[in-house]
N, C-alpha and C positions, 0 to 999 in steps of 0.2 A: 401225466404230470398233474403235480395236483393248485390247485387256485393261487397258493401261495407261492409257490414256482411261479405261476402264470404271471403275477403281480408284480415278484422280484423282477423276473424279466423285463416288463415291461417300464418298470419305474429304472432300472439298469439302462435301458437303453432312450430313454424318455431322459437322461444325466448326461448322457452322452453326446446328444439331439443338440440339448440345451448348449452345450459349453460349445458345444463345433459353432452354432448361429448366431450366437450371441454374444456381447460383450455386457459384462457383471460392474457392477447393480443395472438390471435391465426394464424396464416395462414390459409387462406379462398378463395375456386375457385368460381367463379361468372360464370355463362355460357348466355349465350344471343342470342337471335336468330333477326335477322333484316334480310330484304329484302338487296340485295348487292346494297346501295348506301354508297358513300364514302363518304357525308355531315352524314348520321344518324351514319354510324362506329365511325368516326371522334367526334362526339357529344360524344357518350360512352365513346372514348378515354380520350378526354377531362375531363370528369368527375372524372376520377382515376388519372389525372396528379398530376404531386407530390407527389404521396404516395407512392411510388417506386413499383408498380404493375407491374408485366411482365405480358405482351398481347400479348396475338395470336389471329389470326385470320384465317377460313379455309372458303371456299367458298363452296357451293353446287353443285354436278357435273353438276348442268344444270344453275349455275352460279346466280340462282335466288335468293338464300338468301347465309350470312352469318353468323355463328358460334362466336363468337366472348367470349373466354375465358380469363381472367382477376383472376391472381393470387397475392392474395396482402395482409399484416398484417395490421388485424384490432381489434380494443382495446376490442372488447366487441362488444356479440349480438345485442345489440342499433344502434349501429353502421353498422355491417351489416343490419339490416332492415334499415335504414335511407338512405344505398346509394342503396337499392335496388327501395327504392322510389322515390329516386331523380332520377334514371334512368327514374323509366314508368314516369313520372310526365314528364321529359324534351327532352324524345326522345318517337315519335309516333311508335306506331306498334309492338313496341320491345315486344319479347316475353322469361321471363326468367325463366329457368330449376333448 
């Protein structure tokens, strides 16, 4: 199967997840893992501006990557999978939990 399968999958059943737990418009933690550059944080930041998301960010003890948590109300599971994609699609590397 190929990545894109693996993806659909996931974001299919990650849709599914969402509507059974939750009731819409909900509060939603986002977590992200990037190498500690302050251009690729900044890119993630950006992306949530405006939507009154409180962001933290926590560093790795050997400074190499950071953590990067994003709490913020979103309308509907669509919506979470859509900024989940516009994250990997517009910052490299990022890795989301």
């Amino acid at each position: 199967m190929s990545d894109s399968n693996n993806e659909e999958e996931f974001y299919r059943k990650l849709k599914v997840q969402l509507e059974e737990t939750s009731e819409w418009p909900s509060e939603y933690l986002y977590k992200f893992i990037v190498k500690s550059d302050l251009t690729k944080i900044a890119k993630i930041e950006a992306l949530f501006d405006n939507t009154g998301a409180v962001i933290n960010t926590i560093e790795s003890k050997n400074v190499k990557y950071t953590s990067v948590s994003i709490n913020v109300i979103m309308k509907n599971p669509d919506a979470v999978i859509e900024k989940y994609l516009e994250v990997a699609t517009n910052i490299e590397g990022v890795i989301s939990l």
